[in-house]
C-alpha positions, 0 to 999 in steps of 0.5 A: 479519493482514498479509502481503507477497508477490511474486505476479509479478516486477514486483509486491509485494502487501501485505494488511493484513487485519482485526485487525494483531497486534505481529507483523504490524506489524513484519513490515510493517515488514520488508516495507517494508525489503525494498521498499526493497532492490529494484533493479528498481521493482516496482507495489505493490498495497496490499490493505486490508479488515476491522477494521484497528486497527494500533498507533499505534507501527507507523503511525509507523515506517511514516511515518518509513520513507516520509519517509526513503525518499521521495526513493528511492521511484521507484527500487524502486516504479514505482508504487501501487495501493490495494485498499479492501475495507470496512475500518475502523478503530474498532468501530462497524459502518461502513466507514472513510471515506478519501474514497475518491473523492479518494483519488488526491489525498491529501496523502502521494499527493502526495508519492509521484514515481509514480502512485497508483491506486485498485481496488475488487478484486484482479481489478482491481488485476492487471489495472490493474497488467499494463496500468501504463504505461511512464511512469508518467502515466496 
C-alpha cells in the first residue's frame, strides 16, 4: 500500500507499506508530482515497513523523478525523515538491511541540498519534524 498525506501544512507523510500494487506505484509517483509543485518546502516524512516489493519500472520513474527534479528539490522540501519499521524486500523472513546506521550517509542522501534524518516511529518523526531547524544543519 501506498499512501501520500499532508497531516500538517509543513508536512508530507509517505508510507509505502507491504505489498505496492501497479496503483500504489503510480500514485507514488503522483504524489511525487504533486511534491514538486509546492511553493512553499515542506519536511517529508517517509514511512516504510513490511514486505515492500514495488515494480522495477516504479523505482526507475522514482529515480529519474529525483534526477530531473534534484536541483529543485530545496525549493519544495526542506527536508527528509526516514521511518524503517521492519521492511524487506525478498520473501525470506528478515528484515532488509539498509545499513541503517550509515543511512545518513547514502549515496542518493548526498545528493539531497537538505538534511536527511533517520526515526525508528512516526512519534519520533513529528517530533523530529516540529523541532526541524530553520537552516536545515542539524
Amino acid at each position: 500500500m501506498f499512501r501520500a498525506t499532508n497531516p500538517r501544512p509543513d508536512i508530507v507523510l509517505f508510507e509505502m507499506i507491504d505489498q505496492q500494487s501497479d496503483a500504489d506505484g503510480k500514485a507514488y509517483i503522483a504524489a511525487l508530482d504533486a511534491l514538486a509543485e509546492r511553493r512553499e518546502p515542506v519536511i517529508l516524512i517517509f514511512r516504510v515497513a513490511g514486505f515492500i516489493n514495488q515494480d522495477h519500472e516504479i523505482r526507475k520513474q522514482a529515480a529519474a523523478w529525483f534526477k530531473r527534479n534534484r536541483d529543485r528539490l530545496d525549493v519544495f522540501a526542506k527536508g527528509l525523515i526516514r521511518v524503517d519499521e521492519g521492511h524487506r524486500h525478498d520473501d525470506k523472513d528478515r528484515d532488509h538491511s539498509h545499513d541503517h546506521e550509515g543511512a545518513e550517509d547514502s549515496n542518493f542522501v548526498r545528493m539531497l541540498p537538505f538534511a536527511v534524518k533517520r526515526a525508528d516511529s512516526l512519534d519520533q518523526a513529528f517530533d523530529l519534524a516540529r523541532n526541524w531547524p530553520s537552516d536545515a544543519s542539524f
